[in-house]
Wavefront OBJ file of the C-alpha trace (Angstrom):
o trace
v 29.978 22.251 52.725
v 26.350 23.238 51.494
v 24.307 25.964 52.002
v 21.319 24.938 53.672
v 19.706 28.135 54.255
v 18.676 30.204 57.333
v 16.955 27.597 59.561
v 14.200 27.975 62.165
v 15.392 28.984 65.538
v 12.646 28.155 67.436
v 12.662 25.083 69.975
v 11.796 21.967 69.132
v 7.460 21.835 70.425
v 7.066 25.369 68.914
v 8.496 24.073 65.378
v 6.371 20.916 65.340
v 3.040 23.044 66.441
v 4.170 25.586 63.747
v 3.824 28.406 66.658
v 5.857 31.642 67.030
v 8.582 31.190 70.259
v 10.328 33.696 71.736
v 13.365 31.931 72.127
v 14.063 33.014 75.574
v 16.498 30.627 77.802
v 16.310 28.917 79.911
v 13.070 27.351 77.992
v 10.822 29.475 75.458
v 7.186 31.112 77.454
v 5.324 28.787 75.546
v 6.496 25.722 76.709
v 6.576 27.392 80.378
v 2.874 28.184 79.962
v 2.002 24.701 78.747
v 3.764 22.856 81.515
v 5.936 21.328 78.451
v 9.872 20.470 78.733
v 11.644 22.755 76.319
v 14.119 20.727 74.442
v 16.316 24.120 73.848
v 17.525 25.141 70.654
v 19.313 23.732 67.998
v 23.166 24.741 66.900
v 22.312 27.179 63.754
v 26.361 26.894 62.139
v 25.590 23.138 62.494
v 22.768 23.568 60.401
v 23.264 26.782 58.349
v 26.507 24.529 55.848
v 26.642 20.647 55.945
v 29.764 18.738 54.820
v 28.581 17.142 51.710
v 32.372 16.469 50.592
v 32.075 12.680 50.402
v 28.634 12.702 48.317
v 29.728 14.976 45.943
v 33.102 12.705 45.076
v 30.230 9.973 44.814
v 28.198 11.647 42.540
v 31.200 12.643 40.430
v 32.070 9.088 40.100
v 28.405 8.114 39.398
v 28.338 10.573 36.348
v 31.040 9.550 34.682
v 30.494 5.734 34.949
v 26.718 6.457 33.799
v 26.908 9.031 31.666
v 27.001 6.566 28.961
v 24.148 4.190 29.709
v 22.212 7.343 30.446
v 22.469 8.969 26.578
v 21.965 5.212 25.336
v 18.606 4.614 27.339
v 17.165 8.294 25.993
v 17.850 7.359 22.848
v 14.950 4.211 23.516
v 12.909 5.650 25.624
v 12.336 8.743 22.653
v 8.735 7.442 21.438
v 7.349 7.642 24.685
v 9.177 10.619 25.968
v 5.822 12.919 25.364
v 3.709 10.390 27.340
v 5.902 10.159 29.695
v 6.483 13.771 30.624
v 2.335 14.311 30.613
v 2.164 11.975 32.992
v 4.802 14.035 34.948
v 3.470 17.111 34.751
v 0.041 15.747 36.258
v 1.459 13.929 39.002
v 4.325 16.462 40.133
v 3.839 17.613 43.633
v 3.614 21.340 44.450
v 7.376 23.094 43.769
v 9.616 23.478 46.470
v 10.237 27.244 47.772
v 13.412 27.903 46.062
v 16.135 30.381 47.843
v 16.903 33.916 47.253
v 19.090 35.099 45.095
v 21.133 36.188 48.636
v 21.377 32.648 49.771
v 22.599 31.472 46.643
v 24.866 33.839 46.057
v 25.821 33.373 50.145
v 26.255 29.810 48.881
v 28.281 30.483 46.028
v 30.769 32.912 47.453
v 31.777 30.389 50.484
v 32.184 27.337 48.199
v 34.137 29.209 45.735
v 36.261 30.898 47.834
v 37.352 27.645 49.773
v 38.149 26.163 47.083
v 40.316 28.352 45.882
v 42.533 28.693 49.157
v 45.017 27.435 49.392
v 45.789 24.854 52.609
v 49.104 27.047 53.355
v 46.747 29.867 53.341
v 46.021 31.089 56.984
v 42.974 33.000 55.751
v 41.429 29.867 55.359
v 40.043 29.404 58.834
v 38.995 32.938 58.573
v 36.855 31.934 55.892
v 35.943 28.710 58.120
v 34.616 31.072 60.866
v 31.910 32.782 58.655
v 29.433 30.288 58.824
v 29.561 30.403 62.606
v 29.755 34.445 62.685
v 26.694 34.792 59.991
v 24.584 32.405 61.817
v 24.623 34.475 65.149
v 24.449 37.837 63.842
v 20.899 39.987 62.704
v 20.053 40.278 59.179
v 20.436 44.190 59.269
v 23.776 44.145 61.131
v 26.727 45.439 59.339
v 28.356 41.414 58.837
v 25.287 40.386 57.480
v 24.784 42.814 54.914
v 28.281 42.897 53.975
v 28.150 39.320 53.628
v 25.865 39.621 50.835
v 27.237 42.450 48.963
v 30.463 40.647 48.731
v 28.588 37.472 47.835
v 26.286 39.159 45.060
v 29.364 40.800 43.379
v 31.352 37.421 43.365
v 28.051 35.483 42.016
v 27.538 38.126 38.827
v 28.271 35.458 36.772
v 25.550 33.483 37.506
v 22.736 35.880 39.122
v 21.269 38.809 37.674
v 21.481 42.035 38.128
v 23.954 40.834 41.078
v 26.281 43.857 41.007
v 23.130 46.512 41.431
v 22.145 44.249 44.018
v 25.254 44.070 45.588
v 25.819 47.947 45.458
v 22.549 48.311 47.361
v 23.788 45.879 50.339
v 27.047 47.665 50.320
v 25.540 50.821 50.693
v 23.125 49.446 53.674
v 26.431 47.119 55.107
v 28.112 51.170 55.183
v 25.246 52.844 56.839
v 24.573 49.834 59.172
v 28.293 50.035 60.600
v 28.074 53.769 61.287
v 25.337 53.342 63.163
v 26.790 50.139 65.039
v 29.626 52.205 65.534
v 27.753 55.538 67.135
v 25.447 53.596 69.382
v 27.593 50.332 70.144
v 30.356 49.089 72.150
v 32.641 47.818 69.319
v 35.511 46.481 72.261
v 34.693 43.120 71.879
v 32.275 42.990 68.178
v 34.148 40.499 66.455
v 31.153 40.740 63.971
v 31.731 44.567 62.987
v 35.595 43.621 62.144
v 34.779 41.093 60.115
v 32.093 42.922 58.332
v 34.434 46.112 57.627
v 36.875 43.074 56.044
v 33.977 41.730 53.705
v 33.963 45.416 52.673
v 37.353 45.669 52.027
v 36.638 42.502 49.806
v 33.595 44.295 48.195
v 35.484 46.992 46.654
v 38.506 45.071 46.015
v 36.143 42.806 43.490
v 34.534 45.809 42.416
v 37.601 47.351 41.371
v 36.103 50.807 40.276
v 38.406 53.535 40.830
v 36.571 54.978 43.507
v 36.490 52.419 45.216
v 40.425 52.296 45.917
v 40.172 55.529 48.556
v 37.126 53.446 50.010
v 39.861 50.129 50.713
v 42.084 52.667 52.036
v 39.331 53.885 54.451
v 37.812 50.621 55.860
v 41.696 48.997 56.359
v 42.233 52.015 58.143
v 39.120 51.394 59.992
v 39.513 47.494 61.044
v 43.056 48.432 62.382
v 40.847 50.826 64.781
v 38.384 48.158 65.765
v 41.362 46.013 66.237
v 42.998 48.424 68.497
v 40.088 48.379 70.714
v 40.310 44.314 71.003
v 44.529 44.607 71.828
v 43.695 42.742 74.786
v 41.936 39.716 73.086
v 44.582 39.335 70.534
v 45.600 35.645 72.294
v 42.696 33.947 70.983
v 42.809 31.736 67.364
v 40.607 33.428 65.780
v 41.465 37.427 66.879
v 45.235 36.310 65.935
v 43.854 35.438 62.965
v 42.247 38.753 61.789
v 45.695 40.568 63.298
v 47.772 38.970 61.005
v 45.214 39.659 58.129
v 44.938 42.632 58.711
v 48.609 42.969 59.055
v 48.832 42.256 55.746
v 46.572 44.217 54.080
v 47.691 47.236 56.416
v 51.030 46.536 55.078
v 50.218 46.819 51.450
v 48.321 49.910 52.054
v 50.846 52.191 53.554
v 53.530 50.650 50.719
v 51.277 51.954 48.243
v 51.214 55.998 50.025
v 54.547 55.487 51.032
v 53.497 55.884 54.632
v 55.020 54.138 58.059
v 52.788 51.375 59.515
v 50.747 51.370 63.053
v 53.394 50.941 65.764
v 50.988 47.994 66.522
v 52.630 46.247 64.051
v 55.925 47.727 64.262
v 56.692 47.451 68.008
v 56.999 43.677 68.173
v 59.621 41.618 66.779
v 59.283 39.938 63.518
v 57.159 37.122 64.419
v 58.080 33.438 64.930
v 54.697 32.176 63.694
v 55.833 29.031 61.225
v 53.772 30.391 58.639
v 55.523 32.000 56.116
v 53.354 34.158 54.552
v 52.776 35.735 58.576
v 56.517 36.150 58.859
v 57.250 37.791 55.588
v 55.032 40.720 56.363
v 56.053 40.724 60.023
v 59.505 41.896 58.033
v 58.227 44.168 55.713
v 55.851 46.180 58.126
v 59.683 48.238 58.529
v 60.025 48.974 54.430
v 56.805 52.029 54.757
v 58.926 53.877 57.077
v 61.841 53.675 55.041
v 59.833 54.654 51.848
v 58.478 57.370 53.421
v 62.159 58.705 54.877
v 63.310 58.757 51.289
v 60.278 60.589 49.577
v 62.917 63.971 49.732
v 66.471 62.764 49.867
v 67.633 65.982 49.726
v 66.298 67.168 53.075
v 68.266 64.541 55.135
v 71.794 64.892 56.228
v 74.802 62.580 56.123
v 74.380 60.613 58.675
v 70.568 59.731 58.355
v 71.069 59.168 54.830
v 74.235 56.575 56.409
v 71.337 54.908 58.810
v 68.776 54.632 55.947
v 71.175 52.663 53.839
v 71.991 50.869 57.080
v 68.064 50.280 57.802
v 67.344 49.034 54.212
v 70.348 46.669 54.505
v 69.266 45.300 57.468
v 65.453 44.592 56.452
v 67.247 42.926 52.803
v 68.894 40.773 54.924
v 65.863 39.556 56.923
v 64.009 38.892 53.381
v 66.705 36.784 52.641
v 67.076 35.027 56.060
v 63.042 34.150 55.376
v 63.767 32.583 51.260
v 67.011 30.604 52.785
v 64.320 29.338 55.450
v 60.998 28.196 53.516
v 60.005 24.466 53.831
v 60.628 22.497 50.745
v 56.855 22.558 49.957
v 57.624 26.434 49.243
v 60.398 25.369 46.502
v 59.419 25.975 42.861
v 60.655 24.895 39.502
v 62.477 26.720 36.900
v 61.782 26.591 33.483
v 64.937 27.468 31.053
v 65.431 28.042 27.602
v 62.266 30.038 27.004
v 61.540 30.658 23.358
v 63.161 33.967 21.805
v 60.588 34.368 19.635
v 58.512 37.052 20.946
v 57.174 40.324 19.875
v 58.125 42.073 23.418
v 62.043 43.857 23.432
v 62.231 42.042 26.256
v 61.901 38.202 27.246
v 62.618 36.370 30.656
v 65.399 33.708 30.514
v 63.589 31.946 32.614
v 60.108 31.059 34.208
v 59.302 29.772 37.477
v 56.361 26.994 38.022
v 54.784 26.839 41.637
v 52.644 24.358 43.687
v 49.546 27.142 43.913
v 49.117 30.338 42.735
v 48.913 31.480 46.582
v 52.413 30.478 46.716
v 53.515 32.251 43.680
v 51.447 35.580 45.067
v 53.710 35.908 48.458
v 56.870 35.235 46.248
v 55.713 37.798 43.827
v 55.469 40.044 47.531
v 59.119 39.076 48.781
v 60.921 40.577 45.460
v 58.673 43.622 45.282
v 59.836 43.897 48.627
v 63.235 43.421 47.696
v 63.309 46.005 44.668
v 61.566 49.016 46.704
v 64.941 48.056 49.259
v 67.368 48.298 46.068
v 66.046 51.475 45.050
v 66.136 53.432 47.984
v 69.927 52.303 48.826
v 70.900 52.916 45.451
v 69.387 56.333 45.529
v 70.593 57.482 49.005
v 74.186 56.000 48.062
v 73.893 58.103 44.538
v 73.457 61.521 47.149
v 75.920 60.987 49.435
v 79.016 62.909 49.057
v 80.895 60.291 49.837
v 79.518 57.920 46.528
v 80.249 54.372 46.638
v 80.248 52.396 43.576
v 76.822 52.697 42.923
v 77.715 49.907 39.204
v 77.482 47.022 41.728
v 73.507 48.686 43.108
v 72.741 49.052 39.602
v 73.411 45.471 38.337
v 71.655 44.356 41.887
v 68.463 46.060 40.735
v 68.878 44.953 37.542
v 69.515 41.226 38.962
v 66.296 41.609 41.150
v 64.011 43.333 37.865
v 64.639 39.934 36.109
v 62.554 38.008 38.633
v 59.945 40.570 37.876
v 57.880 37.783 34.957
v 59.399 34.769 36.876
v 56.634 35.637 39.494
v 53.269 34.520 37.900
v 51.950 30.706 37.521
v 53.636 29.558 34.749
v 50.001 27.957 34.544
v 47.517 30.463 35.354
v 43.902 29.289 36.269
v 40.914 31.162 36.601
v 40.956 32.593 40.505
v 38.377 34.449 41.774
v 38.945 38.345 41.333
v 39.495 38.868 45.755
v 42.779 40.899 45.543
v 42.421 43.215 42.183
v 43.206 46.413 44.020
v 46.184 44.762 45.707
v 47.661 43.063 42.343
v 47.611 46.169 40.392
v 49.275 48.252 43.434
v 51.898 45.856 43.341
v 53.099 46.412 40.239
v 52.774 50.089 40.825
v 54.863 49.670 43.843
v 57.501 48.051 41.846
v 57.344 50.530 39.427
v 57.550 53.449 41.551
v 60.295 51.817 42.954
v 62.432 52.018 39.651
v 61.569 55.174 38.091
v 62.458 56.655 41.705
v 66.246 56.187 40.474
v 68.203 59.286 39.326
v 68.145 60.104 35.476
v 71.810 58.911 35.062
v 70.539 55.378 35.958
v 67.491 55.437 33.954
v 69.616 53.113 31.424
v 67.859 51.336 28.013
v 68.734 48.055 30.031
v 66.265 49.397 33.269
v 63.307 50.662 30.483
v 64.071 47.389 29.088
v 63.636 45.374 32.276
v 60.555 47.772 32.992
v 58.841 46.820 29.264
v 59.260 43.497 29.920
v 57.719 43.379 33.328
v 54.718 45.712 32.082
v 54.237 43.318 29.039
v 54.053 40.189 31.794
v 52.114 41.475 33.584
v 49.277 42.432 31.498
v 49.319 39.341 30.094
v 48.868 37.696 33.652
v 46.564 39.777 34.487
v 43.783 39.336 31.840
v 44.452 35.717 31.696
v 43.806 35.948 35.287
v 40.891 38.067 35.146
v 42.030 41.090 37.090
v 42.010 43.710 34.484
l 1 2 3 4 5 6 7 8 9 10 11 12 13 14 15 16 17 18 19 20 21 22 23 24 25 26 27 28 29 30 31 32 33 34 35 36 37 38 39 40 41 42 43 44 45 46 47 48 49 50 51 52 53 54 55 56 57 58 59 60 61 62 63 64 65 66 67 68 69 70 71 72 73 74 75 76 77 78 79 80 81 82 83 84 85 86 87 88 89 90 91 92 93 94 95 96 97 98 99 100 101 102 103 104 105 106 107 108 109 110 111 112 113 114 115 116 117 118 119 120 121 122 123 124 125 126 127 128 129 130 131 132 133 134 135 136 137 138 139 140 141 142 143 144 145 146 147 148 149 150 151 152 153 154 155 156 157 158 159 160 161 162 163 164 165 166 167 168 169 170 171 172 173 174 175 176 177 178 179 180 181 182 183 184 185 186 187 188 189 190 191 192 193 194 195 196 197 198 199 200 201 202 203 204 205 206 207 208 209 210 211 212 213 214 215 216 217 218 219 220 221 222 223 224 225 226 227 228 229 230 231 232 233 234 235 236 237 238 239 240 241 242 243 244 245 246 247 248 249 250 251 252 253 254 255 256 257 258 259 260 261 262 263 264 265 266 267 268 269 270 271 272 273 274 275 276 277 278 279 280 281 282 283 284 285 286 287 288 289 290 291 292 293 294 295 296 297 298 299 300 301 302 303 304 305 306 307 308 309 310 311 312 313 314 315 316 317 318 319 320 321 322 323 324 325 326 327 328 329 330 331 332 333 334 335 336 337 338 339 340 341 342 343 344 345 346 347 348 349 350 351 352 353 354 355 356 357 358 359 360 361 362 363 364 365 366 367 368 369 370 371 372 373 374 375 376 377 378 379 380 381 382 383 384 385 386 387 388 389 390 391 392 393 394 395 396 397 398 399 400 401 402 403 404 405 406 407 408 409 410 411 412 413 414 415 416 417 418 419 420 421 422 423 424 425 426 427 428 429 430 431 432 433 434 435 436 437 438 439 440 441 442 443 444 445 446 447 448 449 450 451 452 453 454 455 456 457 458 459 460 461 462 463 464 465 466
């Protein structure tokens, strides 16, 4: 797909007389004062990206099979290069207007993002469905000023001064929505939700550290514009945002320790085949239970007994979903690593996956798994009557080895669209630990915990998130 710019929505005899038309329907005034046939109006998503897949393979192909004959016939044509280019210069036609730094950037941030999702991925088609959103919304509206904040930020590599650019659009994208949101009817917007989730994305490339309460704020406010659509939910594209926001609900409460919505909670688990969908349908429960065991001390016996039985249950479901991935969710394992390392602590073994997406919603399940550990092990610890809390410990300590099994054995260079999320993960999991009692803090757990720390720094520069 390729940018083409913002085309003219005018009607077809307006364009061609290069007149102003007011785009009304049935047919424009113009025509209707002429006595002309309006032809209508073309379909702007149509002509907003085209699908230039098939002549960019060409043109790869072309490259490399001339890139040869190219440097060879430069090399002759050297003497008259200066001639040549004179010539050029005099017979050049008038520039084309070239875009703003917006649309490129507009350009840059769709490309670059597709590419980079992964086909398992179901934020894909919301990705798909920007074109088709941007194209019918106003250039002040909340979408499309979000749109090119996040776009700026994500093309600083390449534009200048993109991220003061991009602060100014986020602050207008922010201002825009509050008004939308005083003076509108947001019941049915699909454009401000979508814009409030290109803000989420703003500050989670950003990554500033006041940025993080902002996150917090706008995923709190698309679950509110989402509460108002509850009764469009059974379209494709409004399940769609649900489960992504979902997710990124999900990972926000983990982080405060804080139940979910009942919007999320109230249903079953879903039976969606995708497993990415499924996995946080499970651990929408986990919030609550982190949240029960903030003060241990404060509960009695028996809700300590149906805490433990609670955790159990929701360990159980994460397991039900690993026994139940397709095969194309299987990854390798790499033994044998080398000892020689300057960390006190090394994995025995490394896991290779198909795409780093994959690897990311594994990486989820055993955080997952580890904040379940540690709250059973600690409400077993209190109770009076104390099971054998050796077998939670080497559990934990089972789970904490997976910890540097979870990155791409092969890290590539993704773009920087979940830095908030990443480094809250590992916080998770290391809240999770260090919530243990001192008697369990054991040189083996600060050994595990050194090791994952070490990993994960490493992943995350090579990655680019830190």
């Amino acid at each position: 797909m390729v940018y083409c710019g913002i085309p003219s929505k005018a009607c077809e005899n307006c364009r061609k007389a290069h007149k102003k038309c007011d785009e009304k329907y049935p047919q424009c005034s113009r025509c209707l004062n002429l006595g002309k046939i309006c032809s209508g109006y073309r379909d702007q998503s149509s002509l907003l990206f085209r699908d230039e897949t098939s002549k960019t393979k060409d043109k790869i192909r072309q490259r490399k099979r001339l890139e040869h004959g190219r440097e060879t016939q430069w090399l002759k044509n050297a003497a008259s290069s200066v001639t040549m280019t004179s010539f050029m210069k005099c017979m050049a036609p008038h520039p084309p207007l070239l875009p703003s730094k917006e649309q490129i950037a507009i350009c840059h941030f769709y490309h670059s993002t597709i590419e980079n999702l992964s086909v398992e991925d179901p934020t894909l088609y919301l990705q798909e469905q920007l074109p088709r959103l941007h194209a019918a919304c106003n250039q002040g509206s909340a979408l499309h000023l979000a749109l090119e904040a996040v776009s700026l930020v994500g093309s600083a590599e390449i534009i200048p001064q993109a991220n003061q650019l991009g602060l100014g659009r986020y602050l207008k994208a922010v201002q825009a929505l509050r008004e939308a949101i005083q003076t509108e009817r947001l019941s049915s917007d699909c454009q401000a939700l979508y814009g409030v989730l290109l803000l989420c994305g703003y500050e989670t490339i950003t990554g500033h550290s006041s940025m993080s309460s902002a996150w917090g704020a706008h995923v709190d406010g698309a679950l509110a514009l989402l509460k108002l659509q509850a009764n469009h939910v059974d379209s494709p594209f409004l399940r769609s945002m649900y489960f992504f926001i979902q997710k990124n609900v999900v990972m926000s409460q983990m982080q405060i320790c804080q139940p979910v919505d009942e919007l999320f909670t109230q249903r079953s688990p879903s039976s969606c085949q995708d497993p990415e969908i499924r996995l946080f349908s499970v651990a929408a429960g986990i919030p609550r239970l982190q949240h029960q065991s903030i003060d241990l001390a404060q509960l009695g016996t028996i809700e300590m007994e149906r805490m433990i039985y609670d955790a159990g249950a929701l360990d159980f479901q994460l397991s039900t979903w690993a026994k139940s991935l397709p095969p194309a969710w299987a990854y390798a394992t790499a033994l044998n690593i080398n000892s020689d390392t300057r960390s006190e602590y090394a994995p025995r073994n490394v896991h290779r996956y198909a795409h780093f997406y994959m690897a990311r919603v594994w990486n989820f399940y055993r955080v997952s798994q580890l904040i379940l550990h540690s709250i059973r092990l600690r409400a077993t610890s209190i109770l009076p009557s104390s099971l054998d809390t050796k077998l939670g410990m080497n559990k934990l300590g089972s789970s904490l080895s997976y910890g540097p099994c979870t990155l791409p054995a092969a890290p590539r260079k993704y773009p920087k669209d979940r830095k908030i999320g990443y480094a809250n993960s590992f916080n998770v999991l290391q809240k999770a630990v260090f919530l243990l009692p001192k008697p369990f803090a054991t040189r083996r757990a600060r050994y595990f915990l050194a090791g994952l720390r070490y990993f994960a720094l490493i992943a995350y520069k090579a990655l680019g998130y830190v």
